[in-house]
C-alpha positions as MATLAB code, in Angstrom:
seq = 'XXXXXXXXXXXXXXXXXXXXXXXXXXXXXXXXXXXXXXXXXXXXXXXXXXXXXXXXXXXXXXXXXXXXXXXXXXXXXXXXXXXXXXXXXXXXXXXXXXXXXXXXXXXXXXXXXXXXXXXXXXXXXXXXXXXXXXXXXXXXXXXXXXXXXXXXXXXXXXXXXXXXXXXXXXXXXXXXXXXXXXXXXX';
ca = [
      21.541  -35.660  -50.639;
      20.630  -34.896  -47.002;
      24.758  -33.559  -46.395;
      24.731  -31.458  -49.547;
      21.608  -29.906  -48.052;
      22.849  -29.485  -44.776;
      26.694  -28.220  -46.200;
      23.879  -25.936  -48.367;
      21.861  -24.311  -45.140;
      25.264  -23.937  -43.081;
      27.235  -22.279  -45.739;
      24.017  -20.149  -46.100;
      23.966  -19.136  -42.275;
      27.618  -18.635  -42.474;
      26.968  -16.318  -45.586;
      24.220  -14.457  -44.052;
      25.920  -13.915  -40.755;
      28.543  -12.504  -42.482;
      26.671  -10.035  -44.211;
      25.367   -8.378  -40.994;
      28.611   -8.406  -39.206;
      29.143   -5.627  -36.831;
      32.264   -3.701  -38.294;
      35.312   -4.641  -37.134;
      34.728   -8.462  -36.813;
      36.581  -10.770  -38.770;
      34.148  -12.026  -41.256;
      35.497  -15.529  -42.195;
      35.276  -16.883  -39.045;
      31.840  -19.051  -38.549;
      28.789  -17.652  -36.569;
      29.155  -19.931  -33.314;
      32.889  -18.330  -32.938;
      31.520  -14.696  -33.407;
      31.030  -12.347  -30.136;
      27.749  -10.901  -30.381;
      29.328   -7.719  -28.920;
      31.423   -7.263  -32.015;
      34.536   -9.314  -30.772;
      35.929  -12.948  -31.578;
      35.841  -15.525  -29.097;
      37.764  -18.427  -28.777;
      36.847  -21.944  -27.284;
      35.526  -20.126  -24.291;
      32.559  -17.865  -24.049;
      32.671  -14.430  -23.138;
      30.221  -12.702  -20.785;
      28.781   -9.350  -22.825;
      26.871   -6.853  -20.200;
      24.568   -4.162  -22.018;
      26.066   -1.405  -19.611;
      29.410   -2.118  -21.285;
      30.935   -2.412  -24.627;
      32.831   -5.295  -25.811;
      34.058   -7.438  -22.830;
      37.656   -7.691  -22.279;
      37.877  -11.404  -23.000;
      37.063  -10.027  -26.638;
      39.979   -7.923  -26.548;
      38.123   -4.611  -26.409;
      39.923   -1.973  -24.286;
      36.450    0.522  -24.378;
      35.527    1.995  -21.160;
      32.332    0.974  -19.536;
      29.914    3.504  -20.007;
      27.982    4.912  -16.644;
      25.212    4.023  -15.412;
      22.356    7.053  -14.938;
      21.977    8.144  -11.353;
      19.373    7.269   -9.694;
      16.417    9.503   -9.428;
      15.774   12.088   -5.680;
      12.931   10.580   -4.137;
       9.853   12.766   -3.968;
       8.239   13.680   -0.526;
       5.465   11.021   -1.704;
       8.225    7.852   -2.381;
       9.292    8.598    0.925;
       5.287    8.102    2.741;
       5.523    4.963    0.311;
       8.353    3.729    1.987;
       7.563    3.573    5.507;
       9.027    1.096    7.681;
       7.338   -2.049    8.237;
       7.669   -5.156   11.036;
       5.785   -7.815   12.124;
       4.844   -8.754   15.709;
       2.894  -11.903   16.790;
       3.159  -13.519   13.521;
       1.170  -10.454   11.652;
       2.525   -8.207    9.124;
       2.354   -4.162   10.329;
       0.911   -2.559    7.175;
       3.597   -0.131    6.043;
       0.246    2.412    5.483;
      -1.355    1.804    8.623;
      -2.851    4.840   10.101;
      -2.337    6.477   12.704;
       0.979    6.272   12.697;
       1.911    6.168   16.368;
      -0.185    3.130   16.161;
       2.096    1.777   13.354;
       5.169    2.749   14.769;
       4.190    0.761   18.342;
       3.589   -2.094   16.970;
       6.767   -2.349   15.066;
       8.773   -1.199   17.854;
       6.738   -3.958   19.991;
       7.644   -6.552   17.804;
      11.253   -5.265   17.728;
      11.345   -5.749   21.594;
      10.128   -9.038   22.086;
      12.181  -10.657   19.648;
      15.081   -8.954   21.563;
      12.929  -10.318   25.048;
      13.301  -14.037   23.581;
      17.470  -13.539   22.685;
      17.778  -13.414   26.313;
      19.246  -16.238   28.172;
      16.923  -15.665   31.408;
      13.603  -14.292   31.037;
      12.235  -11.410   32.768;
       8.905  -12.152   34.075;
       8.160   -8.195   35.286;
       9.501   -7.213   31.538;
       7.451   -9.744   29.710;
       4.083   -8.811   31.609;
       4.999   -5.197   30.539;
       5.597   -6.269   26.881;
       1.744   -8.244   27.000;
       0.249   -5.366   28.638;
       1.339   -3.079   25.965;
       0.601   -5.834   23.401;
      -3.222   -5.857   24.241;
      -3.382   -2.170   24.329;
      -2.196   -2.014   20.751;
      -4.099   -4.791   19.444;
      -7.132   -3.565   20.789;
      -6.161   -0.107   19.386;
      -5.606   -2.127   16.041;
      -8.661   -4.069   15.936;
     -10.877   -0.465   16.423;
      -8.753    1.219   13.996;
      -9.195   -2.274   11.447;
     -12.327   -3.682   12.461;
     -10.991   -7.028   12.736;
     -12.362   -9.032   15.439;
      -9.273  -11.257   15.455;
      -7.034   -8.705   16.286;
      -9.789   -8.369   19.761;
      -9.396  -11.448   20.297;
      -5.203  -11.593   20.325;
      -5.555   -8.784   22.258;
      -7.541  -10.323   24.758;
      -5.099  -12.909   24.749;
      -2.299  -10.559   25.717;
      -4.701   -9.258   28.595;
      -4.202  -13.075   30.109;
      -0.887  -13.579   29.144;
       0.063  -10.922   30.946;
      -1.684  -11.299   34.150;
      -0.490  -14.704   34.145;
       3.342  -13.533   33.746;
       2.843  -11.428   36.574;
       1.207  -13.779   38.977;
       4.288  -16.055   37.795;
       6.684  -13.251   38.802;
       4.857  -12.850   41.770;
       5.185  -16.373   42.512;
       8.668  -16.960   41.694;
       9.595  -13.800   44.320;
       8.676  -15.920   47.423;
      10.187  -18.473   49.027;
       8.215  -21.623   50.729;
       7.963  -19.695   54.253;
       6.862  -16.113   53.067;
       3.624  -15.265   54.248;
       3.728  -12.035   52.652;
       1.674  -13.024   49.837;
      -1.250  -13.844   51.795;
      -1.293  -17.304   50.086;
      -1.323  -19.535   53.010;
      -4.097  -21.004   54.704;
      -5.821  -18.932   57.628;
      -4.666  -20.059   60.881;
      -7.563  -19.634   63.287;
];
C-alpha cells in the first residue's frame, strides 16, 4: 500500500507540473529533468541567471537582455563618499570635519606605511612624520573631544623627540665633541 501511494503522489507531481509548464517545454518529461527557465536539461544541471533568458546549456539561442545603467551620482553621493584611511591603528571617519584635518590624517597614515616599506629607516624623516602626528592628533582630540586621541598625541610628542635625539646620536662618531656630550675637561 505504501508504493501505490507513493506511485499515487509522484504521478500527481508529475501531473501537476505538467499543467503549469512554461510553453515550449516538453511536457512528458518528469519535473526533476525540467529547466526552470523553460528548457530541458539533461543529466547535468544548467546554471539559469535572472538577467538572461534560457541558458545555453538549455539550448536557447535568446540574447541576454541589458542590464540598466547605473544611476549619475548626485553632488550629495559624492560628500558620502569621501575617502577614508586609517593611521595608528584608528579608522579616519570618512565625515570628519574639517576636512584638511581629515585629509592629513589619511595622507599621514599613507606616508608612514610607505616610511616602514623602506629597507633603512630615516631617523630625520620619521621624527618629521611624529611631529606632524601629534599635531594632528591633538587637532583631532579638540575637534572630537576624546582624551585618548591627547594622549596618542602626546605620545607622538616623545616619539619624536626621541627619533631625533637617535638621529642626532647616530650622526657622531666616538671622538666628536661637537655634540657637547662629553665630560668637561677642567
Amino acid at each position: 500500500m505504501w508504493r501505490s501511494t507513493g506511485l499515487v503522489i509522484a504521478r500527481w507531481c508529475d501531473v501537476g507540473a505538467s499543467r503549469t509548464a512554461p510553453a515550449g517545454t516538453e511536457e512528458g518529461k518528469p519535473a526533476a529533468q525540467r529547466d526552470p527557465s523553460g528548457g530541458t536539461v539533461g543529466n547535468g544541471a544548467a546554471a539559469v541567471f535572472s538577467d538572461h533568458g534560457p541558458s545555453p546549456a538549455a539550448g536557447a539561442s535568446s540574447p541576454p537582455t541589458s542590464v540598466p545603467r547605473a544611476r549619475a551620482a548626485s553632488p550629495r553621493a559624492a560628500r558620502r563618499a569621501k575617502r577614508w584611511g586609517k593611521i595608528a591603528q584608528r579608522i579616519v571617519p570618512h565625515d570628519l570635519e574639517p576636512d584638511a584635518l581629515r585629509m592629513e590624517l589619511i595622507e599621514l597614515g599613507d606616508t608612514f606605511r610607505a616610511h616602514q616599506q623602506r629597507t633603512e629607516p630615516d631617523l630625520a624623516l620619521l621624527a618629521g612624520l611624529h611631529e606632524r602626528k601629534a599635531r594632528s592628533f591633538a587637532w583631532w582630540a579638540e575637534v572630537s573631544g576624546d582624551g585618548a586621541l591627547r594622549h596618542e598625541a602626546k605620545r607622538a610628542e616623545k616619539a619624536a623627540q626621541t627619533t631625533r635625539e637617535m638621529h642626532d646620536n647616530r650622526g657622531q662618531t666616538a671622538g666628536d665633541t661637537t655634540g657637547g656630550n662629553q665630560p668637561d675637561s677642567r
